[in-house]
C-alpha positions as CSV (number, residue, x, y, z in Angstrom):
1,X,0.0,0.0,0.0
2,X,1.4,3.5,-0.8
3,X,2.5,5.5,1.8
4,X,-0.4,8.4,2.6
5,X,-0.1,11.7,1.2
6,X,0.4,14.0,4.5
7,X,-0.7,17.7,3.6
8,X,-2.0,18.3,7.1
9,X,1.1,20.6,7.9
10,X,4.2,21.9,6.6
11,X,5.9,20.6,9.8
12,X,5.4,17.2,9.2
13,X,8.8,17.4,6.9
14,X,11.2,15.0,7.3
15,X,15.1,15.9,7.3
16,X,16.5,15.3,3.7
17,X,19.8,13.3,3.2
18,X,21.8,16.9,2.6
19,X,20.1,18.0,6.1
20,X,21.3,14.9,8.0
21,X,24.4,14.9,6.8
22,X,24.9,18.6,8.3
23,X,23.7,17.3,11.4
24,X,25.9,14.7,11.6
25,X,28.7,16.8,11.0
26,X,28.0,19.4,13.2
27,X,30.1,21.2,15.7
28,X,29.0,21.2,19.1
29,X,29.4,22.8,22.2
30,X,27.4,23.9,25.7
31,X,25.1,27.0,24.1
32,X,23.8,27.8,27.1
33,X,27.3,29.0,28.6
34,X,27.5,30.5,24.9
35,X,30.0,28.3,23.0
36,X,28.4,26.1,20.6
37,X,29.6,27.4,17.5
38,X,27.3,26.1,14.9
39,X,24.3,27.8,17.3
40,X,26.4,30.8,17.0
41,X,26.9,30.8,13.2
42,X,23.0,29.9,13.1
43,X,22.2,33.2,15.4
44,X,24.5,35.5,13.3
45,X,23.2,34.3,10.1
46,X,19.9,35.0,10.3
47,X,20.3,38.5,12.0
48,X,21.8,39.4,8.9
49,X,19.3,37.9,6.7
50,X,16.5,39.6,8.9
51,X,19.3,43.1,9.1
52,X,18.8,42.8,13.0
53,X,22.0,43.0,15.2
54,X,21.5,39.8,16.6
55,X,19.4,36.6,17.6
56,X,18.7,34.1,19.8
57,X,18.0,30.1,18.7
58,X,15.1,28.6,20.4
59,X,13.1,25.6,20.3
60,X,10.0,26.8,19.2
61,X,7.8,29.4,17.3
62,X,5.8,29.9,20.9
63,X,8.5,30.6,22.9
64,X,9.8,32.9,20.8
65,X,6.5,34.7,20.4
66,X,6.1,34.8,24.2
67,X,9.6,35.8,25.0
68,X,9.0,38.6,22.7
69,X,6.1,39.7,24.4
70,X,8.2,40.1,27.5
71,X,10.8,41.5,26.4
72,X,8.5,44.5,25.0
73,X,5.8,44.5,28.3
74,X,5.6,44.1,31.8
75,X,2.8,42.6,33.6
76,X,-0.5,44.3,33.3
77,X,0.2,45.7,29.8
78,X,-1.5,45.2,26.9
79,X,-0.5,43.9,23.2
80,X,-2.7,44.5,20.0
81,X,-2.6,42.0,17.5
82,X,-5.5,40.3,14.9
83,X,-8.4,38.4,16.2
84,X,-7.2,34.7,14.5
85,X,-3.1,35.3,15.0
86,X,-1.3,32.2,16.3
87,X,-0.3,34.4,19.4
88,X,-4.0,34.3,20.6
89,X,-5.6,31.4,19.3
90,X,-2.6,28.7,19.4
91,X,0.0,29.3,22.4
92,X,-2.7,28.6,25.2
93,X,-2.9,32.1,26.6
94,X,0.6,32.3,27.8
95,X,0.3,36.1,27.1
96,X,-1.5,35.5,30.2
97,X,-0.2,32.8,32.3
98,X,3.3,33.3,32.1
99,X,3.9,37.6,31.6
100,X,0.4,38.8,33.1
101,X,-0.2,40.8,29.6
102,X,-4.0,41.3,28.4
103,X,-4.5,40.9,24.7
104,X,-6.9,43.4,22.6
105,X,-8.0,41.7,19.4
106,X,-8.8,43.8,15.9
107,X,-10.3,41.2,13.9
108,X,-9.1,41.1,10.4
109,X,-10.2,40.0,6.8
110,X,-8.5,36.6,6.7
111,X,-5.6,37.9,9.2
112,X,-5.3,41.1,6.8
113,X,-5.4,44.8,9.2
114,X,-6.4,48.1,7.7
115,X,-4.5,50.6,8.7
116,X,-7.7,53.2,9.8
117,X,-8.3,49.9,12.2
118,X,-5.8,50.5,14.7
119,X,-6.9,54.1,15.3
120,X,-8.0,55.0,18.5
121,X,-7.1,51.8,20.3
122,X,-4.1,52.9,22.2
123,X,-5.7,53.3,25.6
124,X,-5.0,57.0,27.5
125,X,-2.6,57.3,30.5
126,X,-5.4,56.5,33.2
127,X,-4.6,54.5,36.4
128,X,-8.3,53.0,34.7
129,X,-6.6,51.5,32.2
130,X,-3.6,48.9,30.8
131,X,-0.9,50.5,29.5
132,X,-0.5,49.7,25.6
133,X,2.9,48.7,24.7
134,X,3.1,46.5,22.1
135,X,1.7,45.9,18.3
136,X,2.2,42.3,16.9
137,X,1.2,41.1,12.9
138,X,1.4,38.1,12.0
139,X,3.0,37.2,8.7
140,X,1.4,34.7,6.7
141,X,-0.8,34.1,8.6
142,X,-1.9,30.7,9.0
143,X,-5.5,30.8,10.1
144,X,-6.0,33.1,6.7
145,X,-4.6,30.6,4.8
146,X,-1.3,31.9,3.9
147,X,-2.5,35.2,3.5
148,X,0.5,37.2,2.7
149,X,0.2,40.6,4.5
150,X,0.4,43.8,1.8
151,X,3.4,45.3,2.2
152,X,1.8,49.1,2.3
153,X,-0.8,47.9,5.3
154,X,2.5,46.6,7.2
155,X,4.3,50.2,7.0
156,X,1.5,52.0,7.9
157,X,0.2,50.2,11.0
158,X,3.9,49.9,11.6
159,X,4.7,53.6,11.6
160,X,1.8,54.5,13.1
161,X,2.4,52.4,16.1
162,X,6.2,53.8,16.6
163,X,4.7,57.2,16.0
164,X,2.3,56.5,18.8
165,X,5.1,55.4,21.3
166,X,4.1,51.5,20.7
167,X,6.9,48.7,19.9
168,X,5.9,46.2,17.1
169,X,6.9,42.3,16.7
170,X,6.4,40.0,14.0
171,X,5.5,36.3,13.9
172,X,7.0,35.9,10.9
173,X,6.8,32.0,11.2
174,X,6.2,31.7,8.1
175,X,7.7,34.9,6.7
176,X,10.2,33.5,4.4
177,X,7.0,31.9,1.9
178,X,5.7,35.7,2.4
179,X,9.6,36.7,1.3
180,X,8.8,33.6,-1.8
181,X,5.6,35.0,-3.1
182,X,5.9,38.8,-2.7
183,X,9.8,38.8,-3.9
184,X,10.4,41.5,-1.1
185,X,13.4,40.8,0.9
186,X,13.2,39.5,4.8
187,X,15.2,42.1,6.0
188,X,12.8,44.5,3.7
189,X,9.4,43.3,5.8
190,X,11.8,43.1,9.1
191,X,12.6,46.3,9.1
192,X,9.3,48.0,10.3
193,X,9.9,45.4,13.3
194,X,11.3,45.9,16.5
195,X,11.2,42.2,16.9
196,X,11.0,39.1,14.6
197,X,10.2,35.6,15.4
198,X,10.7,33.1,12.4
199,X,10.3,29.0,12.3
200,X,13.1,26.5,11.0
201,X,10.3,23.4,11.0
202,X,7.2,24.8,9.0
203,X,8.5,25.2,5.3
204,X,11.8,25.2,5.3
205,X,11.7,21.6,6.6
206,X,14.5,21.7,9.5
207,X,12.8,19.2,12.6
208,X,13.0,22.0,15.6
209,X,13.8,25.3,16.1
210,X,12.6,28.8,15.5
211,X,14.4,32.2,16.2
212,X,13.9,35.7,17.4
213,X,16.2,39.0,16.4
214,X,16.2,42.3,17.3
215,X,18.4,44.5,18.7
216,X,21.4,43.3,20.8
217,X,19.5,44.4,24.0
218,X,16.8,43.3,23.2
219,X,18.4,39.7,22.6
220,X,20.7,39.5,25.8
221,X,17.1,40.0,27.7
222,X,15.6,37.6,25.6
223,X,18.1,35.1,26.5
224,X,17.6,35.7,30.4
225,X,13.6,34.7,29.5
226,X,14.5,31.9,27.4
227,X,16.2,30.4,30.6
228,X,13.4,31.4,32.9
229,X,11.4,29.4,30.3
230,X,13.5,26.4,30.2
231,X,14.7,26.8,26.4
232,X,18.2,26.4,27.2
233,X,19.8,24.2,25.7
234,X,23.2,22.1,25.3
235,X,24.5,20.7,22.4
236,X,22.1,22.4,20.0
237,X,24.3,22.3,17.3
238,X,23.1,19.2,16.1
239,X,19.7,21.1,15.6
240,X,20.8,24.7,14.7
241,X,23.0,22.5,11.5
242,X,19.7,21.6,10.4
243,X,18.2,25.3,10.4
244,X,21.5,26.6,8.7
245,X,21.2,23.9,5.8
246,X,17.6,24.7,5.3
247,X,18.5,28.7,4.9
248,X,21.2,27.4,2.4
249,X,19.0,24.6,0.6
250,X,15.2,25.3,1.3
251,X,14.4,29.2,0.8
252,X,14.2,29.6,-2.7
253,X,12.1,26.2,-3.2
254,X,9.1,27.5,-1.3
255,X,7.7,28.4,-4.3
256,X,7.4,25.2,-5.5
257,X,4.9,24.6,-2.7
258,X,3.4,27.6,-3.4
259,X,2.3,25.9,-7.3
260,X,1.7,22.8,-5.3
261,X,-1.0,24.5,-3.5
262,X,-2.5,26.3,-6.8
263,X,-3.0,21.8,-8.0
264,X,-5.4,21.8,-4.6
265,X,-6.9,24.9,-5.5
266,X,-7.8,23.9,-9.2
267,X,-8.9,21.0,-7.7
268,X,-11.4,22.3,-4.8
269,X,-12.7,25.1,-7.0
270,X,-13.9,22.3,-10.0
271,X,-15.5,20.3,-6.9
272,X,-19.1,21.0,-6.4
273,X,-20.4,21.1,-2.5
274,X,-16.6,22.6,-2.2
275,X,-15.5,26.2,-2.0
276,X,-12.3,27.9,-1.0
277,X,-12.5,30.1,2.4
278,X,-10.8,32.4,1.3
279,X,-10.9,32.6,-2.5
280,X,-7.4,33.7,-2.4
281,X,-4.4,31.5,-2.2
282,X,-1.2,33.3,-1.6
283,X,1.2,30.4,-0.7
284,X,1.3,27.0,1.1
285,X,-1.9,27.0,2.6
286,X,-5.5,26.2,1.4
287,X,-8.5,26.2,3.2
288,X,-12.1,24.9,2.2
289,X,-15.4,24.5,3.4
290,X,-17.4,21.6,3.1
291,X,-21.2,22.1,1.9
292,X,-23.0,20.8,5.1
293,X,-25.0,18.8,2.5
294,X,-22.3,16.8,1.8
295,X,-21.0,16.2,5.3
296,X,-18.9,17.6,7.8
297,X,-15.1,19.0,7.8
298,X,-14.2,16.0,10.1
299,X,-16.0,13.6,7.5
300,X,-15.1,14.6,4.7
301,X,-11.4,14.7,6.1
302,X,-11.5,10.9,6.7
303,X,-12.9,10.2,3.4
304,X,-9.7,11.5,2.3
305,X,-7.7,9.7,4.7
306,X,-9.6,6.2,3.8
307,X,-7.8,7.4,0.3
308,X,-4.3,8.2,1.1
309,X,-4.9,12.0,1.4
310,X,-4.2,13.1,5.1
311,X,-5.5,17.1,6.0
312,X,-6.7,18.8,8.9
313,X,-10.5,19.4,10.0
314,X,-9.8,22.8,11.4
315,X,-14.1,23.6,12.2
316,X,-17.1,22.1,11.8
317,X,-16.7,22.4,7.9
318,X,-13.7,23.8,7.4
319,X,-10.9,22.0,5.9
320,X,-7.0,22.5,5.5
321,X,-4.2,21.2,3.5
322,X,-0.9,22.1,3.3
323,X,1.9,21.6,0.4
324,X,5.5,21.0,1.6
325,X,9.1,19.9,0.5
326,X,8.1,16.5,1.1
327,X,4.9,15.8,-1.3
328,X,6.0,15.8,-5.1
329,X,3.7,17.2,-8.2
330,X,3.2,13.8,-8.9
331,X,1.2,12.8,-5.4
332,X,-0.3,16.7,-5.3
333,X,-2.2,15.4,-8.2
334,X,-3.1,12.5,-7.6
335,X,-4.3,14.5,-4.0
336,X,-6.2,16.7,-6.2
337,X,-8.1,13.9,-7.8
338,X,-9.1,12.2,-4.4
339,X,-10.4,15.5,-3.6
340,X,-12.5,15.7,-6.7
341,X,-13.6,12.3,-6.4
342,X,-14.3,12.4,-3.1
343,X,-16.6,14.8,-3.3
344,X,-18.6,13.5,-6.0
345,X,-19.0,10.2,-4.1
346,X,-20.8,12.9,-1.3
347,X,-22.7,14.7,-4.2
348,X,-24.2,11.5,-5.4
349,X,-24.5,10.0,-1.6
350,X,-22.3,6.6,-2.0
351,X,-19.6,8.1,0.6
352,X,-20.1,5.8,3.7
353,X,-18.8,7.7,6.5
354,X,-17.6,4.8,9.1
355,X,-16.4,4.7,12.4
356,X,-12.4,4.1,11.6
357,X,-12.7,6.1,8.3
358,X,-14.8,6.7,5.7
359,X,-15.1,4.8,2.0
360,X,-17.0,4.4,-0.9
């Protein structure tokens, strides 16, 4: 039997042959007294690549969001930040549990902020009120399906929240497919940022890590709330010689996920009873809804797995697949014909949905 085509995440990437041999000839050493030199030569590359004066490895795209939000805000303060970010929806609340902070949500069109949006919503000096401190954007952003953020909307909210005494961060964990489909440069979209997360695992296919850059300050207190946090670590080389082969190998090839994606797309737009949410399919990431005549997210999701085709439920009909380094043309299209298939079998009522699966 074949083995399933996975498209429920770009972090389900496994390390390629190049990748494991960089691991396995990595130099090591103890990063948290500050000598492993393959973390180092990981940290200073991607500063430069973002044009930040430094960074700091860690082992995860939430940690580096929340130690971010320290860094910026003391308990008691408030962040902005869109209603469906990854900050709010996906990291538990730690905003809350771990720094005190209060989050005030602008919702967005599929993650996308208008500029006039944000006015008003920095909260007066008034012993009433938290103190506002921080603006974060997330970019793409995953629960808009890859939305790439327009450049022009990320100046302006940008400028207007320096101009307004705020400090910004990105969660650019997914910024360099933004960097793949807009052709703008990382440090370009960086630089309105006072802080920058990005993710080795999603796209670019390394098994752990993600990183945050800013100023050098900034990093040196980042490092004292990675500790606090427990993300120090050892001998990290062995994973930081992952992330610097992907920067190497991996950037420039996101946009052959990006086409990938465009075969789903095809695919769920010829598909009666299917319909893209939203219409627009910037890079990795699609997202569809399931006519509730035909059945539900969750059953039409294990139809597809009864075929080989594994996505993501992500609501009661709302469904999400994601391209990656791993899945070739040849198994996006044969994906993209389950999908058809699939739900013609639910148009024409022979899909059996089942216990351990569905089939028909």
């Amino acid at each position: 039997m074949p083995a399933a085509i996975d498209l429920r995440s770009d972090t389900v990437t496994q390390p390629t042959p190049g990748m494991r041999a960089a691991i396995a000839e990595s130099a090591v050493g103890d990063d948290v007294i500050g000598v492993d030199p393959t973390v180092i030569a990981l940290q200073e590359r991607i500063a430069d690549i973002l044009g930040k004066e430094a960074a700091i490895f860690m082992p995860s795209g939430t940690m580096t969001n929340q130690v971010a939000l320290r860094v910026h805000c003391r308990p008691g303060d408030e962040f902005i930040c869109e209603a469906n970010c990854h900050i709010f929806n996906y990291e538990q609340g730690a905003y809350a549990q771990l720094s005190g902070l209060v989050a005030h949500t602008v919702m967005g069109d599929f993650g996308i902020l208008q500029p006039e949006q944000l006015t008003g919503l920095i909260k007066p000096d008034d012993e009433h009120f938290a103190r506002t401190r921080l603006l974060c954007l997330e970019n793409t952003h995953n629960r808009g399906a890859g939305r790439v953020l327009p450049y022009e909307h990320v100046e302006q909210i940008c400028n207007s929240a320096h101009e307004s005494g705020l400090m910004t961060h990105l969660d650019g964990a997914r910024l360099f497919n933004a960097v793949a489909a807009s052709q703008i440069p990382a440090d370009q979209w960086a630089q309105h940022f006072d802080t920058v997360s990005v993710c080795f695992s999603k796209g670019l296919g390394a098994p752990v890590g993600s990183a945050l850059a800013g100023t050098r300050e900034m990093i040196a207190e980042a490092r004292r709330h990675r500790k606090l946090f427990g993300g120090g670590m050892r001998q990290a080389g062995v994973i930081a010689a992952a992330a610097l082969y992907a920067l190497d190998h991996h950037r420039e090839r996101l946009t052959e996920d990006h086409d990938k994606a465009q075969t789903l797309v095809k695919a769920i737009a010829e598909s009666e009873g299917l319909s893209l949410d939203p219409d627009q399919v910037d890079t990795n990431i699609v997202m569809f809804q399931v006519d509730p005549e035909l059945c539900s997210g969750p059953g039409f999701s294990a139809a597809l797995q009864a075929k080989g085709v594994l996505v993501l439920a992500v609501g009661p009909q709302r469904v999400r697949a994601v391209t990656h380094l791993d899945v070739t043309h040849e198994e996006i299209h044969r994906a993209a014909e389950i999908i058809g298939e699939t739900a013609q079998a639910a148009r024409e009522g022979t899909l059996e949905i089942v216990a351990e699966g569905a089939r028909y």
